[in-house]
mmCIF file of the C-alpha atoms, coordinates in Angstrom:
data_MODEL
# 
_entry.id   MODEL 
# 
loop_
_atom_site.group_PDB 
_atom_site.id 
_atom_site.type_symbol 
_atom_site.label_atom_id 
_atom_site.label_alt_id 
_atom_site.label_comp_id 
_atom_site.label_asym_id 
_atom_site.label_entity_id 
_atom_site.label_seq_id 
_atom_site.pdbx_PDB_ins_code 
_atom_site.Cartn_x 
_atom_site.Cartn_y 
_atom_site.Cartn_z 
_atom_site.occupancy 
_atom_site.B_iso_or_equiv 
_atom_site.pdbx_formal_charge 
_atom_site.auth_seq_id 
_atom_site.auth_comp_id 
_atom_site.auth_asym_id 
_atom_site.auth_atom_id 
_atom_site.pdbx_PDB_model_num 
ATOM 1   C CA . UNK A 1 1   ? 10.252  15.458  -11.206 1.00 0.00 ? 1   UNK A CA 1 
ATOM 2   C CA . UNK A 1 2   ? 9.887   11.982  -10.169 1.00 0.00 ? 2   UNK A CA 1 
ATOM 3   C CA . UNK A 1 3   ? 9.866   10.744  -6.307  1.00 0.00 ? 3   UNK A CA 1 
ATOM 4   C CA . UNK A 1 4   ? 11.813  8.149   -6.909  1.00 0.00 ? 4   UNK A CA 1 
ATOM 5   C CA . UNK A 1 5   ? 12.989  5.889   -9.197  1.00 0.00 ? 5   UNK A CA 1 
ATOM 6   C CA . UNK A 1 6   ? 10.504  3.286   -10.340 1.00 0.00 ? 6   UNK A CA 1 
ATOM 7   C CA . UNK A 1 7   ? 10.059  0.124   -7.868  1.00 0.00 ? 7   UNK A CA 1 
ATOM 8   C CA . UNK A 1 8   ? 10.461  -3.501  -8.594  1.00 0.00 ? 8   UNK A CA 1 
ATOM 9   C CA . UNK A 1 9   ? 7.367   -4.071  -6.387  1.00 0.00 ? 9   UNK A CA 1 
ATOM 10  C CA . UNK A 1 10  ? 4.758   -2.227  -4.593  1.00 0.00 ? 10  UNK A CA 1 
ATOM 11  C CA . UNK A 1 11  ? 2.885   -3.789  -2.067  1.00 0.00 ? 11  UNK A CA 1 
ATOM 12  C CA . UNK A 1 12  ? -0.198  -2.514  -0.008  1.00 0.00 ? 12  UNK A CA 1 
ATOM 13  C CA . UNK A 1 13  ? -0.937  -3.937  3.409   1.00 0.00 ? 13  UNK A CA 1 
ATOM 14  C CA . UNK A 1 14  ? -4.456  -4.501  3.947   1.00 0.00 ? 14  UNK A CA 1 
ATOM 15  C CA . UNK A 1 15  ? -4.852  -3.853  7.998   1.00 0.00 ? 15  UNK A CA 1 
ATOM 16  C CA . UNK A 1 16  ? -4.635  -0.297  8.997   1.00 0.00 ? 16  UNK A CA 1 
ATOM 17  C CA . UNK A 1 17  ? -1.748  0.833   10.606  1.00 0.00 ? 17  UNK A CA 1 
ATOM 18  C CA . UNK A 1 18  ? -1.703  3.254   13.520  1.00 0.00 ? 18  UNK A CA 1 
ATOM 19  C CA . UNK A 1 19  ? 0.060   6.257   12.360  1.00 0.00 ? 19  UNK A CA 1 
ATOM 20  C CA . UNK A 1 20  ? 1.968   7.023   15.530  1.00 0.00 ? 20  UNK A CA 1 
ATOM 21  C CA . UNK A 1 21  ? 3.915   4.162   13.991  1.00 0.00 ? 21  UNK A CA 1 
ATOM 22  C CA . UNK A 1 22  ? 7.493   5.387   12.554  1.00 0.00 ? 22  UNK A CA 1 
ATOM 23  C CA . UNK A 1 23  ? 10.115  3.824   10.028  1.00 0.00 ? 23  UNK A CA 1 
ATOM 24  C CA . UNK A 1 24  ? 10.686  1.042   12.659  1.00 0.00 ? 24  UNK A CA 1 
ATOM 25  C CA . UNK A 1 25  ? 7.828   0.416   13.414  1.00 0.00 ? 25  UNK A CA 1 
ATOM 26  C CA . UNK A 1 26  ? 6.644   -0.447  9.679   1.00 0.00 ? 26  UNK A CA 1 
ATOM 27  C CA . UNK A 1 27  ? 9.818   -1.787  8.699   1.00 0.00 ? 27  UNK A CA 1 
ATOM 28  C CA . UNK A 1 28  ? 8.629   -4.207  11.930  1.00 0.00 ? 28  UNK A CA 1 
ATOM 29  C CA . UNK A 1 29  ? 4.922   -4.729  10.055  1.00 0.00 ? 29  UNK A CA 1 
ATOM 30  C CA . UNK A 1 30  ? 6.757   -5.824  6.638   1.00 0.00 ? 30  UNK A CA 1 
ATOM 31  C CA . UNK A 1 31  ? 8.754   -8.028  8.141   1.00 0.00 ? 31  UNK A CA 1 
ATOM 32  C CA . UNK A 1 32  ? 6.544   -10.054 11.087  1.00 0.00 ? 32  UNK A CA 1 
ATOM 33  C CA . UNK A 1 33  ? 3.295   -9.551  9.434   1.00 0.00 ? 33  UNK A CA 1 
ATOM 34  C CA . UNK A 1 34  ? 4.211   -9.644  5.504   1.00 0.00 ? 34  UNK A CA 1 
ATOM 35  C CA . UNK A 1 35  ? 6.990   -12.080 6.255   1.00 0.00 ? 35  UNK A CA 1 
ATOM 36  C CA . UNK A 1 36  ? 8.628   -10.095 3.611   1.00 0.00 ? 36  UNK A CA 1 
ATOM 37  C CA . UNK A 1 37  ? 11.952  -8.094  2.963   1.00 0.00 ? 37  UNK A CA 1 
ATOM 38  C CA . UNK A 1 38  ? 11.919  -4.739  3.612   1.00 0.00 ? 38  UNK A CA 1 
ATOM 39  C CA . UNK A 1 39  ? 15.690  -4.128  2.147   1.00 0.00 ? 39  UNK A CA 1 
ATOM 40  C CA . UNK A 1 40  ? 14.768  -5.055  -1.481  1.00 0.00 ? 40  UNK A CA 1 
ATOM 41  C CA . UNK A 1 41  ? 13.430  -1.398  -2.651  1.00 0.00 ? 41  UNK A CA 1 
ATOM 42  C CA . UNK A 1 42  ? 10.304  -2.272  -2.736  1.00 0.00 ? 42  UNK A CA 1 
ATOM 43  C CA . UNK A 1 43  ? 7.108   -0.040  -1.558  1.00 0.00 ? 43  UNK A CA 1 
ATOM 44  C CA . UNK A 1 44  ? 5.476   -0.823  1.122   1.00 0.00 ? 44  UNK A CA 1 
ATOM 45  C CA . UNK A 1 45  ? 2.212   0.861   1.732   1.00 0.00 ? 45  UNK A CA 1 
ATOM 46  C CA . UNK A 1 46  ? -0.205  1.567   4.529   1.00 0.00 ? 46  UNK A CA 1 
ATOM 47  C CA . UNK A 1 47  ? -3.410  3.576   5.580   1.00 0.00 ? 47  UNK A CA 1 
ATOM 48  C CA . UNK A 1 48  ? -4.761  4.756   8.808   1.00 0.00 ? 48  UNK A CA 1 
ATOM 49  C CA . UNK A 1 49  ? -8.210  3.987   9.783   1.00 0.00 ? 49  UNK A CA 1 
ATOM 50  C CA . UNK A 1 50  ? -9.778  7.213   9.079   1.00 0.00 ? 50  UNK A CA 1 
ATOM 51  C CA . UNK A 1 51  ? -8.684  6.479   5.522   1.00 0.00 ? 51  UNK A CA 1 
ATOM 52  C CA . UNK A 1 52  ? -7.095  10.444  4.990   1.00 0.00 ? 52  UNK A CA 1 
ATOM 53  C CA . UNK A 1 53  ? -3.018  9.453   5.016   1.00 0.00 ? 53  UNK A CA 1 
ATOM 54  C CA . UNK A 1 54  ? -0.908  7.256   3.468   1.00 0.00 ? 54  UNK A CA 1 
ATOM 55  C CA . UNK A 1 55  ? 2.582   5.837   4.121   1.00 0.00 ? 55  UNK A CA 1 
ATOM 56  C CA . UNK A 1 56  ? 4.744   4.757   2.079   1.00 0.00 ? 56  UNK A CA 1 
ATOM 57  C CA . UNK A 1 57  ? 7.944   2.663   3.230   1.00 0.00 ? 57  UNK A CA 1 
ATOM 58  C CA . UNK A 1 58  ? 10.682  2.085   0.867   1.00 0.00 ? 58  UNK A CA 1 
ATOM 59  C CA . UNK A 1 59  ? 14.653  1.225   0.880   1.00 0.00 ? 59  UNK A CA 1 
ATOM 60  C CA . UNK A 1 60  ? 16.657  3.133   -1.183  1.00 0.00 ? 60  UNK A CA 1 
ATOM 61  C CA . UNK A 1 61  ? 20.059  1.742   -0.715  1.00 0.00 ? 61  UNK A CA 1 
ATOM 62  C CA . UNK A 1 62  ? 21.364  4.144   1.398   1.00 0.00 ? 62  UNK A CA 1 
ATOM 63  C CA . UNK A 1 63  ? 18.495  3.762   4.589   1.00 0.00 ? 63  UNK A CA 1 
ATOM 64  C CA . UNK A 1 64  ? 15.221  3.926   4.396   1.00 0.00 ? 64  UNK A CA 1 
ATOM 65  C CA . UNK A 1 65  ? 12.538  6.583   3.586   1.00 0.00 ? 65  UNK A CA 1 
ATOM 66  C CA . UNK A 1 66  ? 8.769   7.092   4.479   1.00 0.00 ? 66  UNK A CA 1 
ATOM 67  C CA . UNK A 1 67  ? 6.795   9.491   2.630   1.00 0.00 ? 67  UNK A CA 1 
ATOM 68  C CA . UNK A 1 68  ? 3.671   10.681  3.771   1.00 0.00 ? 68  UNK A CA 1 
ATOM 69  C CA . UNK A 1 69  ? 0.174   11.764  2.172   1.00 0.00 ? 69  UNK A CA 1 
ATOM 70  C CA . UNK A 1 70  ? -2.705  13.521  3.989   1.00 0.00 ? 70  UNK A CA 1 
ATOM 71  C CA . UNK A 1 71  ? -5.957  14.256  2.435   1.00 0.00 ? 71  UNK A CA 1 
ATOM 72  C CA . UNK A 1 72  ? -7.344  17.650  3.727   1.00 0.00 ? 72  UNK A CA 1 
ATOM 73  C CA . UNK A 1 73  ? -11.097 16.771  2.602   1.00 0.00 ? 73  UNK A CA 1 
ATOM 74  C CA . UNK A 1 74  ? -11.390 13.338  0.857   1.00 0.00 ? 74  UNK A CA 1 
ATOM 75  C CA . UNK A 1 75  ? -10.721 9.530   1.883   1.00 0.00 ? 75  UNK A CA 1 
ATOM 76  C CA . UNK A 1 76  ? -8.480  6.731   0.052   1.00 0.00 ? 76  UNK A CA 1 
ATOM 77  C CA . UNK A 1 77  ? -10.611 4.129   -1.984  1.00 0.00 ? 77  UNK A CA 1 
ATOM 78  C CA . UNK A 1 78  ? -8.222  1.338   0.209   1.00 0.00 ? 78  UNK A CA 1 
ATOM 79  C CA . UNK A 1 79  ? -9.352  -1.926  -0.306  1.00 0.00 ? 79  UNK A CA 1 
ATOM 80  C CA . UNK A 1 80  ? -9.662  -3.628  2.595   1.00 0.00 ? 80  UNK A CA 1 
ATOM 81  C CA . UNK A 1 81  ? -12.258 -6.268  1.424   1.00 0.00 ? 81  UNK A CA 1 
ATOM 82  C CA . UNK A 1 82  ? -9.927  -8.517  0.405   1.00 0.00 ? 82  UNK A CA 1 
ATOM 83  C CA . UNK A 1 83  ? -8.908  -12.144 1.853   1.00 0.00 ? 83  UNK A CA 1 
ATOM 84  C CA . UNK A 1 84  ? -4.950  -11.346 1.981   1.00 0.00 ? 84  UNK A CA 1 
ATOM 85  C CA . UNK A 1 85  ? -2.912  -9.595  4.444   1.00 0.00 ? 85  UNK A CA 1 
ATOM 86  C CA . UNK A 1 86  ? -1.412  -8.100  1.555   1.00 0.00 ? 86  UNK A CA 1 
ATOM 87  C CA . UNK A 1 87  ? -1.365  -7.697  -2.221  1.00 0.00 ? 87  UNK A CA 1 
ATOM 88  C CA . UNK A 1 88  ? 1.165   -6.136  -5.012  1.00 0.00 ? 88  UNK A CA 1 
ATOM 89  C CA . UNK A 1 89  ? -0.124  -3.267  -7.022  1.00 0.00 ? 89  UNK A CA 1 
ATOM 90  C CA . UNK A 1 90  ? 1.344   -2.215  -10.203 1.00 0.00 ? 90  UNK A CA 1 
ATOM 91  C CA . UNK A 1 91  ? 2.867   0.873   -10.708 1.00 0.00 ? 91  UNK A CA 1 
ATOM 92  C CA . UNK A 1 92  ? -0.080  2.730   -12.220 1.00 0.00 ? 92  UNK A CA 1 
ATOM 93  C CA . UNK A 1 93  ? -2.854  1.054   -9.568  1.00 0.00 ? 93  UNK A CA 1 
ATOM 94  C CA . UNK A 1 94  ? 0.017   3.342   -6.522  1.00 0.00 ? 94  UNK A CA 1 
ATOM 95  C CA . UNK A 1 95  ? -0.688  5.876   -8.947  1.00 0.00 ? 95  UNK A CA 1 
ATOM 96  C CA . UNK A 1 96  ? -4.581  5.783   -9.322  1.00 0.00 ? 96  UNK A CA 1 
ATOM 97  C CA . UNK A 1 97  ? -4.510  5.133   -5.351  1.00 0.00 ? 97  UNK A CA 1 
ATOM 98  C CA . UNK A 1 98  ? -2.620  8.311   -4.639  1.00 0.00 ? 98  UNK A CA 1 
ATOM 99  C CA . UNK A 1 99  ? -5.359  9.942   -7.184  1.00 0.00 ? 99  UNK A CA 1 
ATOM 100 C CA . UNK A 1 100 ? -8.399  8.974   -4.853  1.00 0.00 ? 100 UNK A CA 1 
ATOM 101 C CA . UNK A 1 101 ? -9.251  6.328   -7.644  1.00 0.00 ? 101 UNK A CA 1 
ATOM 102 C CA . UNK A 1 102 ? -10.574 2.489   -6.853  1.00 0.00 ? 102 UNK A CA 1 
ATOM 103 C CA . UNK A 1 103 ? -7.229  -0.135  -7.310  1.00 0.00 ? 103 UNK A CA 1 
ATOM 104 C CA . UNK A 1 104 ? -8.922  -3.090  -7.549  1.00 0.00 ? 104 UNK A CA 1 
ATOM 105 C CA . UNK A 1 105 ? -12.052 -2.448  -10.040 1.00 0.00 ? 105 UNK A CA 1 
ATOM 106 C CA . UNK A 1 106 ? -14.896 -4.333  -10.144 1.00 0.00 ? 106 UNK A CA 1 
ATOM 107 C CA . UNK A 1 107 ? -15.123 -7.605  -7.959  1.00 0.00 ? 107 UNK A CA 1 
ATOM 108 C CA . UNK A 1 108 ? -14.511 -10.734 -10.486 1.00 0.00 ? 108 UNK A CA 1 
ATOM 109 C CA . UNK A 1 109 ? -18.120 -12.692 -10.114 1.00 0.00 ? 109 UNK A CA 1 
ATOM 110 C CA . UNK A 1 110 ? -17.846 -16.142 -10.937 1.00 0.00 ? 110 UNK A CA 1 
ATOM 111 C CA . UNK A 1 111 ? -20.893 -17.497 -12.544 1.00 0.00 ? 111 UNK A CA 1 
ATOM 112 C CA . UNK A 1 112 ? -21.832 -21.269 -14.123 1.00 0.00 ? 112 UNK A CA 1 
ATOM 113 C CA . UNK A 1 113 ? -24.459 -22.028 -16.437 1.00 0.00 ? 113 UNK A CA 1 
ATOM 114 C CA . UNK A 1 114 ? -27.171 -23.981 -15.312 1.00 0.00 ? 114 UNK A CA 1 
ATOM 115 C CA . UNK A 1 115 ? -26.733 -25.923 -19.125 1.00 0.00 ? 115 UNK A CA 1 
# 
């Protein structure tokens, strides 16, 4: 059974968020911090600072709905060293995320030759 249907966009906000934070509260994040629209559908995702729950923020046409994840032993691989407030992850990198794998891979390294 799927959570939901599959989202135009997904996008992860760097910062963590505190978690006493509700639906208003990140609805307020997505829209003053992101500058984006939260009534599009898209997921919106967040992390506390321990690095053991996840939100994620979504529209569905009807109000909104937050799901929440809590890891009982583990921590998220969240990528917080990155330059942007925020970044869009595909479909499968939510998926590896919410499977305690890395989203972002191996840092590019940008080399010249000395020829």
């Amino acid at each position: 059974m799927k959570m939901f249907v599959e989202p135009l966009d997904v996008f992860l906000h760097r910062d963590f968020v505190d978690f006493r934070k509700a639906i208003n509260g990140l609805v307020g994040i997505v829209e003053d911090e992101l500058n984006r629209d939260a009534y599009t559908g898209a997921l919106f995702v967040f992390c506390n600072k321990a690095k053991d729950k996840l939100k994620i923020l979504y529209w569905d046409k009807t109000g909104f709905a937050l799901w929440q994840k809590r890891l009982e032993k583990h921590k998220f691989k969240w990528p917080s060293k990155v330059n942007e407030n925020e970044f869009a992850l595909s479909p499968e990198q939510l998926s590896w995320l919410l499977s305690g794998k890395d989203v972002l891979g191996h840092e590019e390294l940008q080399y010249q030759s000395m020829i």
